[in-house]
C-alpha positions in Angstrom: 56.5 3.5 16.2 53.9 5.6 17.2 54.2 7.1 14.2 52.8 3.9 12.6 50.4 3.7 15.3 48.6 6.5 14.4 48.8 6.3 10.8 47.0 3.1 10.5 44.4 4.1 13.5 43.7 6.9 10.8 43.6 4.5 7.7 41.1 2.3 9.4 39.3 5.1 11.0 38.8 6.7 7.6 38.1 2.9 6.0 35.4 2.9 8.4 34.2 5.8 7.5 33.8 5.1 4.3 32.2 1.3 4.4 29.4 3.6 6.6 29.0 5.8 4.0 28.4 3.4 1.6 26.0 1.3 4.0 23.9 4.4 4.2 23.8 5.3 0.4 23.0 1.7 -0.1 20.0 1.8 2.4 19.4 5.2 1.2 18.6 3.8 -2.1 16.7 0.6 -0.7 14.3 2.6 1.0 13.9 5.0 -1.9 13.1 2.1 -4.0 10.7 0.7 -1.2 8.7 3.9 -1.1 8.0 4.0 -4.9 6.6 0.6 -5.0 4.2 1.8 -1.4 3.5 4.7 -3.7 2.3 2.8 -7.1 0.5 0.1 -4.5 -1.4 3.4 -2.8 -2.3 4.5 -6.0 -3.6 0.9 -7.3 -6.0 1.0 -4.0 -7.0 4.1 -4.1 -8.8 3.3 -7.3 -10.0 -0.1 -6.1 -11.5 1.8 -3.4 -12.9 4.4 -5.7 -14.4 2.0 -7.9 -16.3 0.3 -5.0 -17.2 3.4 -3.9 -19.0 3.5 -7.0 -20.3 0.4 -7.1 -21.9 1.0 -3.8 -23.8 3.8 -4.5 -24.5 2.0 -7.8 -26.2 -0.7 -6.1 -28.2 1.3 -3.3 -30.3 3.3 -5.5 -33.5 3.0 -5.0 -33.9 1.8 -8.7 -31.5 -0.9 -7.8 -32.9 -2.1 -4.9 -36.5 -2.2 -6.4 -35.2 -4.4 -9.1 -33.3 -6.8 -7.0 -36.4 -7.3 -5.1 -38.5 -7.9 -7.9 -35.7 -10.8 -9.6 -35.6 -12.1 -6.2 -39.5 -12.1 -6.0 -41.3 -15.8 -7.3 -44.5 -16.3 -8.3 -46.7 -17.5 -5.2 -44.3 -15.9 -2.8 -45.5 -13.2 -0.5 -43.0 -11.1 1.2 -45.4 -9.5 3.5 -44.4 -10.5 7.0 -48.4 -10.2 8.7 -49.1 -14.2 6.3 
């Protein structure tokens, strides 16, 4: 009988074994899977960032910013704050 006993306390110790196993190859996997998609999604922001980066500096030349004031600038208008 206690034989029995301990053979099925060992079955079920080893099943358990193995069903935790298998949960952490499964999450093992899950995560891997999350971390490749962080990875792609880094690299898709890094060169949003670096294209307005560029944009940036694009815009706040000094050639840039003499131009925009000039299309922003109407005939009759003054900008000079001492009118």
């Amino acid at each position: 009988m206690l034989h029995k006993a301990l053979l099925w306390i060992g079955f079920f110790g080893f099943f358990s074994l193995a069903l935790t196993q298998s949960y952490i190859r499964t999450q093992t996997t899950i995560l891997g899977y999350e971390v490749g998609r962080l990875k792609t999604q880094e690299i898709e922001l890094l060169k949003k960032r670096s294209l307005l980066t560029m944009e940036i500096a694009k815009l706040t030349t000094k050639e840039s910013l003499l131009s925009l004031l000039e299309q922003k600038s109407k005939p009759g208008e003054t900008h000079d704050s001492t009118e």
